[in-house]
BAZA-849338 format. One record per residue (C-alpha): residue number from 1; chain; x, y, z. Coordinates in Angstrom, 3 decimals, padded with zeros to 6 digits. Layout:
   nr  kette         u         v         w
  NUM      A         X         Y         Z
...
This chain:
   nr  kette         u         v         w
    1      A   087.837   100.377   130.743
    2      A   086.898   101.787   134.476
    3      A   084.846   104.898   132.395
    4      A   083.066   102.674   129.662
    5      A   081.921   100.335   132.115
    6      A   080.487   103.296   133.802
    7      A   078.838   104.585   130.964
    8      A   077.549   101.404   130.644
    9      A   076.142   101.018   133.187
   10      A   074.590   104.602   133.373
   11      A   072.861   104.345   129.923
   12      A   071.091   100.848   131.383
   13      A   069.755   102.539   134.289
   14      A   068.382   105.566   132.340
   15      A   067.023   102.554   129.949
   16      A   065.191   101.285   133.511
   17      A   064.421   104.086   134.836
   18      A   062.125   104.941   131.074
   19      A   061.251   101.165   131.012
   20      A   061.161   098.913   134.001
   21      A   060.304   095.911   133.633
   22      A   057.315   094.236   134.509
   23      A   058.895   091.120   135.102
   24      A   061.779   088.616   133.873
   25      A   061.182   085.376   132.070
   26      A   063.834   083.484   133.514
   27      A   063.307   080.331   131.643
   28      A   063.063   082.544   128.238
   29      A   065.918   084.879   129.222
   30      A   068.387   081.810   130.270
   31      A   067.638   080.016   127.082
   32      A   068.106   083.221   124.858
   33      A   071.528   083.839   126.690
   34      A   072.585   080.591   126.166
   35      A   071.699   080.654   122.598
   36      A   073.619   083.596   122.310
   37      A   076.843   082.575   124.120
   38      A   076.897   079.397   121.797
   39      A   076.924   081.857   118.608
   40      A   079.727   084.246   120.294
   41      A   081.989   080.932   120.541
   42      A   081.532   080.243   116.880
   43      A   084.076   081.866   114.428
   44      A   084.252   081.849   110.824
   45      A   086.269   082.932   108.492
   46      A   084.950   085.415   104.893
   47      A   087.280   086.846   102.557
   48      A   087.417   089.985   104.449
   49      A   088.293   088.322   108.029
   50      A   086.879   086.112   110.733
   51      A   083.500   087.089   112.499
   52      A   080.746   085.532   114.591
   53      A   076.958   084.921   113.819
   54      A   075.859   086.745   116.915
   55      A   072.927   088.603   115.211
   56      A   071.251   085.247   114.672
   57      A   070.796   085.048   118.248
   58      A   070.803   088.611   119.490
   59      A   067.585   089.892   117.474
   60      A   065.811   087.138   119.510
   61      A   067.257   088.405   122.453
   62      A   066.175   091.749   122.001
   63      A   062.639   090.315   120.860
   64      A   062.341   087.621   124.139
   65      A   063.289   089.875   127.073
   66      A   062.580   093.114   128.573
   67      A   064.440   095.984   127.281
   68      A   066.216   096.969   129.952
   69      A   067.037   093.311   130.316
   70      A   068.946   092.616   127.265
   71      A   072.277   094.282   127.950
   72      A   072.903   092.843   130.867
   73      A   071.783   089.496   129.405
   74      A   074.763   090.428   126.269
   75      A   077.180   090.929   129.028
   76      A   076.209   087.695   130.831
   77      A   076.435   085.762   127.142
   78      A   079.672   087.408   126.375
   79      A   081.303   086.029   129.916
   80      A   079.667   082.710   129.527
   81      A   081.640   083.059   126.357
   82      A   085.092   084.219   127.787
   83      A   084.705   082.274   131.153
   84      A   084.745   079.180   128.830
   85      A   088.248   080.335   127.243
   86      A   089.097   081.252   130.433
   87      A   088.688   077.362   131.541
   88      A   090.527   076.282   128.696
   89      A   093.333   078.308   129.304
   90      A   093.106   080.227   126.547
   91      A   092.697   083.688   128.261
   92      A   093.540   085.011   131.774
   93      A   090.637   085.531   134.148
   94      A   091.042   089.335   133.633
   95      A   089.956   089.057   130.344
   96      A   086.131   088.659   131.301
   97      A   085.820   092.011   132.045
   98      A   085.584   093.115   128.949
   99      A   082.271   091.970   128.496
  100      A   080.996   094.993   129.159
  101      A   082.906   097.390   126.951
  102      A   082.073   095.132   124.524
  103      A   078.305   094.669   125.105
  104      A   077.776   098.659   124.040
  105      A   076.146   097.198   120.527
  106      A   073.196   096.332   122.633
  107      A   072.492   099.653   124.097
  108      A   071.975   101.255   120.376
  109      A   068.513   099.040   119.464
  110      A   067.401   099.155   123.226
  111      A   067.608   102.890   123.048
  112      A   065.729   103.240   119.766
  113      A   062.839   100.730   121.273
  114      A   062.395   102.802   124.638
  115      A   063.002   106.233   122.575
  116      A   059.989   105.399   120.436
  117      A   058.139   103.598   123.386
  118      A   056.985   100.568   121.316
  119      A   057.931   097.092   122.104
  120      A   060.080   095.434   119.758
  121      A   057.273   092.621   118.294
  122      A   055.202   095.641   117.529
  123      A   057.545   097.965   115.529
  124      A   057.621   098.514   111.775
  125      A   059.778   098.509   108.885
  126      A   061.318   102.620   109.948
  127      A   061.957   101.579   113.511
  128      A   063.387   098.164   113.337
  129      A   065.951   099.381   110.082
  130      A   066.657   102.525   112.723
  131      A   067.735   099.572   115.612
  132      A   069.422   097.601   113.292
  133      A   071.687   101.289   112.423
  134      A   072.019   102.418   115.668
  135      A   073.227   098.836   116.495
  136      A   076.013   099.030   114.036
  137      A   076.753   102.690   114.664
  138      A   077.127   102.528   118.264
  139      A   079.126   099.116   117.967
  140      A   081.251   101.007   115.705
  141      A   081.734   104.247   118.016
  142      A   082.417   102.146   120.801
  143      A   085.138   100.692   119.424
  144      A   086.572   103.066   117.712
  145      A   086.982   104.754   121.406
  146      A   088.270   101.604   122.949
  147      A   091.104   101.437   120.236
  148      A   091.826   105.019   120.773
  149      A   091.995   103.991   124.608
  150      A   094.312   100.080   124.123
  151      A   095.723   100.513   120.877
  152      A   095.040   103.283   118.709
  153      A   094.246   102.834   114.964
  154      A   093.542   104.773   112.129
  155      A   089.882   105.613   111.114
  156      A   090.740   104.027   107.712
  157      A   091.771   100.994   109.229
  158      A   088.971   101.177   110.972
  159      A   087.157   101.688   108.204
  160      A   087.990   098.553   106.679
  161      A   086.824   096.208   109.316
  162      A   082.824   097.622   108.523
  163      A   082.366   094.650   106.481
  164      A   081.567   093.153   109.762
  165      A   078.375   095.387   110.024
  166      A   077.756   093.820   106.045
  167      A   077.573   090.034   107.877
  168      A   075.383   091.082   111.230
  169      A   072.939   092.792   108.685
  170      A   072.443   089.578   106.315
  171      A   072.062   087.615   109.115
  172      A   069.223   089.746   111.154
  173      A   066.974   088.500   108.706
  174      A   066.853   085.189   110.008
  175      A   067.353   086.076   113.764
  176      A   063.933   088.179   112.878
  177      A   061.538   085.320   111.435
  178      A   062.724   083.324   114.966
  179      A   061.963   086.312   117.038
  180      A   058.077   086.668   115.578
  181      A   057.091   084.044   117.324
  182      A   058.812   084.103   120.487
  183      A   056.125   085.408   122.631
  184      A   053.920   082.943   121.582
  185      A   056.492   079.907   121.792
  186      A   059.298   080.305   123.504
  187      A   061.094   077.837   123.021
  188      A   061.464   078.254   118.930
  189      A   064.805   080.287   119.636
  190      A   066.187   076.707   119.917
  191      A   065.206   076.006   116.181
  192      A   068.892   078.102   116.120
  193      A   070.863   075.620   117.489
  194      A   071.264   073.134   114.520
  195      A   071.951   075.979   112.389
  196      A   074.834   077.559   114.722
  197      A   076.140   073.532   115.074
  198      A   076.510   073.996   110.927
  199      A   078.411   077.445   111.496
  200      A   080.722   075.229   113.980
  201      A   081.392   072.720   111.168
  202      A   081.620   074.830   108.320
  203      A   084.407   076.873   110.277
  204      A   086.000   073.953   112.033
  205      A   086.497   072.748   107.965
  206      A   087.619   075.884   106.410
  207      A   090.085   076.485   109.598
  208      A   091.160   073.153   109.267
  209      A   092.202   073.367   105.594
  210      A   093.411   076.845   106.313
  211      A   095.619   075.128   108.678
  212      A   096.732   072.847   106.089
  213      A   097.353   075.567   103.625
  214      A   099.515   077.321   105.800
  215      A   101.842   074.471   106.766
  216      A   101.774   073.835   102.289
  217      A   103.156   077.616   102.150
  218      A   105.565   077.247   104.955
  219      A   106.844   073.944   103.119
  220      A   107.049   075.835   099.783
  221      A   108.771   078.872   102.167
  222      A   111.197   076.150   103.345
  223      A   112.524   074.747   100.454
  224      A   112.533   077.929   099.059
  225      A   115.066   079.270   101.543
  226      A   116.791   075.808   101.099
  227      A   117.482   076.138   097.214
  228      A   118.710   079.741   098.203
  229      A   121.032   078.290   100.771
  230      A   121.847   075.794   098.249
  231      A   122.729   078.661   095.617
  232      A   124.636   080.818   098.176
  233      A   126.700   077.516   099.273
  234      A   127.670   076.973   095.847
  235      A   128.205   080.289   094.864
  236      A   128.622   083.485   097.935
  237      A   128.083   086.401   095.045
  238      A   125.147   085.037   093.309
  239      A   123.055   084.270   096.482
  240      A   123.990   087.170   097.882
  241      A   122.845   089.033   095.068
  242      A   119.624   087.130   094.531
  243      A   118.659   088.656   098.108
  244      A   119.380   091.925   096.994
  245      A   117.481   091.633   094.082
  246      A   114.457   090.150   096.358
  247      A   114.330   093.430   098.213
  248      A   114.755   095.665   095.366
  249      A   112.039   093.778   093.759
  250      A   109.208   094.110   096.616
  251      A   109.553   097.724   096.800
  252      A   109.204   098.491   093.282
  253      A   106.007   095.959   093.329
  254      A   104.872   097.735   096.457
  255      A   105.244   100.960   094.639
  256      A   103.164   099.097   091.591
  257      A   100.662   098.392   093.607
  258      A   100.610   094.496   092.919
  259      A   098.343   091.846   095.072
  260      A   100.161   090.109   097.519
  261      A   099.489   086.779   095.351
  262      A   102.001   088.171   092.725
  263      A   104.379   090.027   095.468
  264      A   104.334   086.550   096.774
  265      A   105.655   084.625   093.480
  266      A   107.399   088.086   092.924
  267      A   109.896   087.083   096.455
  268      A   110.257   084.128   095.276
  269      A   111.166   084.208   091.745
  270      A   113.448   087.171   092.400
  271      A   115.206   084.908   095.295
  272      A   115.363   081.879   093.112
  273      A   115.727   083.314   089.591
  274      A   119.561   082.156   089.480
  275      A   118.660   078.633   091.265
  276      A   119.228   077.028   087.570
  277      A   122.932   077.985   087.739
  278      A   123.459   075.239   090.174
  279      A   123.601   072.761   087.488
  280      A   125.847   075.010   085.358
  281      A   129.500   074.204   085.720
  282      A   131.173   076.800   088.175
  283      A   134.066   076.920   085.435
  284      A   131.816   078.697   083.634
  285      A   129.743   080.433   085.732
  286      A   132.817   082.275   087.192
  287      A   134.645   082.553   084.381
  288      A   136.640   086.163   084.357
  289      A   136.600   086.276   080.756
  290      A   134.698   086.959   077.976
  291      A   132.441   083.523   077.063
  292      A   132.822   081.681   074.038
  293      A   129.744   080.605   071.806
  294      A   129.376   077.391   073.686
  295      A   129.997   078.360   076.720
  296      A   127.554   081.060   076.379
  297      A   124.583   078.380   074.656
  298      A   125.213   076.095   078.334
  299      A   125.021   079.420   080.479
  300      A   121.573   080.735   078.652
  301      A   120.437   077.381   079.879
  302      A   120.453   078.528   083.751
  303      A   116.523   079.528   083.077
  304      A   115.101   076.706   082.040
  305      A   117.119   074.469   084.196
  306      A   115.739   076.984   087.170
  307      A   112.433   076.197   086.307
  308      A   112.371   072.697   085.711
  309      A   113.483   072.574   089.432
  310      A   110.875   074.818   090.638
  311      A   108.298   072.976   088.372
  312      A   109.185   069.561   090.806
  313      A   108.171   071.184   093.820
  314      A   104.798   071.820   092.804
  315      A   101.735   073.925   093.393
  316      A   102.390   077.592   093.296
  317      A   106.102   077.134   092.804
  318      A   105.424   076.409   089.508
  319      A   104.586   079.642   088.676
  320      A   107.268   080.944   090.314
  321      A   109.214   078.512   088.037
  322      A   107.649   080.181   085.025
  323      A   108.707   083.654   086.162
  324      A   112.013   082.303   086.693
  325      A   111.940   080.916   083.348
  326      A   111.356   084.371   081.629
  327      A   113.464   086.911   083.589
  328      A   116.050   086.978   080.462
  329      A   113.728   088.197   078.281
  330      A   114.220   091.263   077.024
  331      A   110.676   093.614   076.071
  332      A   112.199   094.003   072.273
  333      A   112.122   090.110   071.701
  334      A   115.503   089.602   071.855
  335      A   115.910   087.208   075.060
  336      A   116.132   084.049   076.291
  337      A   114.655   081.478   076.249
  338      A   111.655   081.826   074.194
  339      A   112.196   085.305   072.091
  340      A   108.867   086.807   074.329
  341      A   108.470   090.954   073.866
  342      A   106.457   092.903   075.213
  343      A   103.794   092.380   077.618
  344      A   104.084   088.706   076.319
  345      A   106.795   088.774   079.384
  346      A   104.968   088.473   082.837
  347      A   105.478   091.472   084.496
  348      A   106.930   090.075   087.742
  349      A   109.756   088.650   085.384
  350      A   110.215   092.576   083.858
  351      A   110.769   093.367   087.328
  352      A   113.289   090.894   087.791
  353      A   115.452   091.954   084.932
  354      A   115.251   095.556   085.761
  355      A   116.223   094.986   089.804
  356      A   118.746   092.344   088.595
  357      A   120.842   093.962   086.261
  358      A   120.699   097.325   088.606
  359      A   121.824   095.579   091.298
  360      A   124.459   093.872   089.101
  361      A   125.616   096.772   087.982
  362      A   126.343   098.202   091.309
  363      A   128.215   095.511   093.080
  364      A   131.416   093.956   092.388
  365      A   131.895   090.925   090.034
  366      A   134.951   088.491   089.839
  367      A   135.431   090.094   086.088
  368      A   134.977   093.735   086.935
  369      A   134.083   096.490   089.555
  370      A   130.978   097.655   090.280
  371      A   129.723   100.555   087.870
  372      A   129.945   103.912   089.047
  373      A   126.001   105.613   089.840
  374      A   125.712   107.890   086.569
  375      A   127.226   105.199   084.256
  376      A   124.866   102.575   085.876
  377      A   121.753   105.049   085.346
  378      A   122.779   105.807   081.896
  379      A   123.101   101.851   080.911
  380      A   119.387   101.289   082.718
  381      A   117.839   104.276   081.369
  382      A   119.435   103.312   077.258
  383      A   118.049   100.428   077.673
  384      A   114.768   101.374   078.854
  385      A   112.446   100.199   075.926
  386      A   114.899   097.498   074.356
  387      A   116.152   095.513   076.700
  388      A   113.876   096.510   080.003
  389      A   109.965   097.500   080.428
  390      A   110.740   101.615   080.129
  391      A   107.250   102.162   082.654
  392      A   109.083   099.712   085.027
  393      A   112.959   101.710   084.777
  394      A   110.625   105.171   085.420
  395      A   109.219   103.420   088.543
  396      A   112.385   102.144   089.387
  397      A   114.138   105.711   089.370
  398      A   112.636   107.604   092.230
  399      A   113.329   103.749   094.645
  400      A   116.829   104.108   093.618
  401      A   117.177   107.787   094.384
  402      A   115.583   107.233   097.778
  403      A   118.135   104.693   098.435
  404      A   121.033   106.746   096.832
  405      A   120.308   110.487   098.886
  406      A   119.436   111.983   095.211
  407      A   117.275   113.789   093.506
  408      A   114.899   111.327   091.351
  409      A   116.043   111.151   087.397
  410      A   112.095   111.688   085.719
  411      A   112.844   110.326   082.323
  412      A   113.653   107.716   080.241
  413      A   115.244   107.862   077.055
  414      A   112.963   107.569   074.121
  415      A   113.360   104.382   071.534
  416      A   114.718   106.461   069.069
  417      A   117.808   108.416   071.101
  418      A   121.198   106.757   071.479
  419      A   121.536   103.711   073.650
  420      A   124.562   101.878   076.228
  421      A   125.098   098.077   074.999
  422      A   122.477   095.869   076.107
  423      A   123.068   094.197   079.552
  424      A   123.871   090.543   078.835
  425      A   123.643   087.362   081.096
  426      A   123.237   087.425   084.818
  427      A   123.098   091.288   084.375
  428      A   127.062   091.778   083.045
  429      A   127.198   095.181   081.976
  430      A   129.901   096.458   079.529
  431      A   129.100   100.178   078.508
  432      A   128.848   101.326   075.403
  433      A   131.589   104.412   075.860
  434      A   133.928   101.952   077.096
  435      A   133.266   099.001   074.270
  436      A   137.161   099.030   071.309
C-alpha cells in the first residue's frame, strides 16, 4: 500500500507542478465531494455483480474543480465514505487508508486534461472518449497490481469483473449534461441527489428481496437435507447412496458444462430421487429376493410418490420433483413412469440414472455384493443407448477412471452389438453372463 500511495501522490504533484491551480472553489469543491461520497455509499446489484454509480458524480467533479484538485477531492469522498462504515462499525479504522490506492481512477482523465492542456468544459468528442479510457484503463491497472499485491487473481478473473467499466461508461452520459453547466451554476450538481436517493431505493428493494430469496433457498436447502435425513433414518443404504449419487452427479454436470440453475435442481434431485421410497413398505424395499409382479407394480411407484412430496414444498422443488419423477426412465422408452425416450427425458434425470445405477453397482446390497469394476463397466457401457443416454455413459467414463487410478475406457458400445441385462429398479444389476 506504502508504494501506491507514493505513486500517488507523486503523479498529483507532477499534475501541480504542469497545472497549479489558480484557486479552489471551496463551496463548489465541498458540494461536489459530498455528492460524490453519497454515490460511493450507494450499491446496487446487475446480473453481473454489485457496483456503485460513482461516474454520475465524478464527471462533475472532474468538470467543477481544478485538475490537480480532483484526486485529492476522490480520496477525501472515498474516506467520507469509509469513515462512515467506520462509525457504524462496519470496518476497522485502518480501512480508510485505502482511499488512496483506490482513488488511482482519477489520475487517468486528469492526466489526459493536463497532457492536452485544455480544460475539461472545453474539450471535444477525441479528448473526453480518451479520459473516459484512460479512466477505465488505469482503474483497471491499478487494481490488477493491488490484487497481485493482497490477494492475487487471475487476469481472467479479472477479466470478468470489466463489466464494471460497461456501467461507469452508461452512466458518464448523464454525469456530463450536469457538468456543462457547472461553471455557470454551481449548484446544479445537486439536481443528482434525487436521482442517487432512487439508486438507494431501488437497491435497498432488490437487496431486500434478495434477502428474502436467500432465506426461500435456505428453507428449500433445509427441508431438503431433512427428507434426506428422513430417508437415511428409515433406510442407512439408500441415503447413503443417494449422497453418493449427489456427488457423482455434480461432477459429471460440471464436466457438461450445465448452469448452476440446473446443477442446483441436479443436487437435489440426485439427493432426493429415492425420497418416494419412504412410503413404500420396508418389507419390500429390502426384500433379498427376487420381486413378484405386485410387489414390483408398488415399488415402481417410489417416483411418483417422490414427487408428489417434492411437488408440496413448492417453488423450485417442484422441478426437482419432476426430475425425481423421471430418473427411471430409460432413453429407449422402456421406463417408468411415463414410457419417455429420448431427449423427452430431462437430462438432469439421464444423469441420475447413469450415476445411480453406477454407484449401485459398485456398493454392496442386502441381496448381493457389489459388482466387480470390468463387469460394472461392461453392464453401463451395454446399456449405453437402451437403457442410459450413451453421450452421458462416454462422459461418465473418463470421471470414473479418475476416481478408479485407470486409464479412461473411450467407447461405448454401438446399438447394434451385444448387450448385459438392463439394470432394473433402484439400479439392481444382474449381468447378463451370469443370468440361468
Amino acid at each position: 500500500m506504502a508504494a501506491t500511495t507514493t505513486a500517488f501522490a507523486a503523479a498529483v504533484a507532477a499534475v501541480w507542478a504542469t497545472n497549479p491551480p489558480d484557486g479552489i472553489p471551496v463551496v463548489q469543491t465541498t458540494v461536489c465531494v459530498l455528492v460524490l461520497a453519497l454515490a460511493t455509499m450507494i450499491e446496487f446489484d446487475t446480473p453481473f455483480g454489485f457496483t456503485v454509480p460513482t461516474q454520475l458524480a465524478f464527471v462533475p467533479l472532474v468538470f467543477a474543480v481544478p485538475l490537480a484538485i480532483v484526486p485529492l477531492a476522490v480520496v477525501a469522498a472515498l474516506t467520507i465514505q469509509r469513515l462512515e462504515k467506520v462509525v457504524r462499525g462496519e470496518i476497522p479504522p485502518s480501512r480508510l487508508l485505502r482511499a488512496v490506492p483506490n482513488a488511482w481512477f482519477a489520475i487517468g482523465p486528469v492526466a489526459v486534461f493536463a497532457i492536452a492542456h485544455v480544460e475539461p468544459r472545453d474539450a471535444g468528442p477525441i479528448i473526453l472518449i480518451a479520459a473516459l479510457a484512460a479512466e477505465c484503463g488505469l482503474d483497471f491497472i491499478a487494481a490488477k497490481v493491488n490484487d497481485a499485491i493482497t490477494h492475487p487473481a487471475s487476469l481472467r478473473a479479472q477479466l470478468r469483473e470489466t463489466w464494471i467499466y460497461a456501467v461507469d461508461v452508461a452512466l458518464s452520459g448523464v454525469g456530463l449534461v450536469v457538468a456543462q453547466d457547472l461553471h455557470s451554476s454551481p449548484a446544479e450538481v445537486l439536481v443528482l441527489v434525487p436521482l442517487l436517493g432512487l439508486f438507494a431505493m431501488f437497491a435497498h428493494e432488490r437487496n431486500h428481496r434478495l434477502r428474502g430469496l436467500l432465506e426461500l433457498n435456505s428453507a428449500y436447502r433445509g427441508t431438503a437435507l431433512v427428507l434426506s435425513d428422513v430417508v437415511e433414518s428409515d433406510d442407512h443404504y439408500t441415503g447413503q447412496h443417494s449422497k453418493s449419487v449427489v456427488g457423482l452427479a455434480l461432477t459429471l454436470a460440471e464436466d457438461l458444462g450445465l448452469s448452476e440453475e440446473r446443477k442446483r435442481n441436479l443436487e437435489f434431485a440426485a439427493l432426493l430421487h429415492d425420497v418416494g421410497k419412504i412410503a413404500i413398505p420396508k418389507e419390500i424395499v429390502n426384500k433379498p429376493g427376487k420381486l413378484d409382479p405386485d410387489e414390483w407394480t408398488v415399488i415402481k411407484t417410489h417416483t411418483l410418490e417422490g414427487e408428489k412430496m417434492l411437488s408440496q414444498v413448492g417453488g423450485f422443488m417442484r422441478e426437482v420433483g419432476m426430475l425425481v419423477r423421471s430418473h427411471h426412465e430409460r432413453w429407449d422408452g422402456h421406463g417408468y413412469p411415463d414410457g419417455l425416450a429420448g431427449e423427452q427425458i430431462p437430462l438432469e434425470a439421464r444423469i441420475i440414472a447413469c450415476c445411480d445405477s453406477w454407484n449401485a453397482m459398485r456398493t454392496d446390497r442386502i441381496y448381493r455384493k457389489a459388482l466387480p469394476l470390468e463387469v460394472a463397466l461392461d453392464e453401463l457401457t451395454g446399456n449405453a443407448g437402451s437403457q442410459f443416454d450413451p453421450r452421458l455413459v462416454e462422459a461418465l467414463l473418463p470421471i470414473i477412471a479418475r476416481s478408479e487410478g485407470m486409464p479412461a475406457p473411450t467407447r461405448v458400445l454401438e446399438r447394434n452389438e451385444p448387450r448385459g441385462a438392463p439394470v432394473g429398479f433402484g439400479a439392481i444389476v444382474v449381468p447378463s453372463r451370469h443370468l440361468t
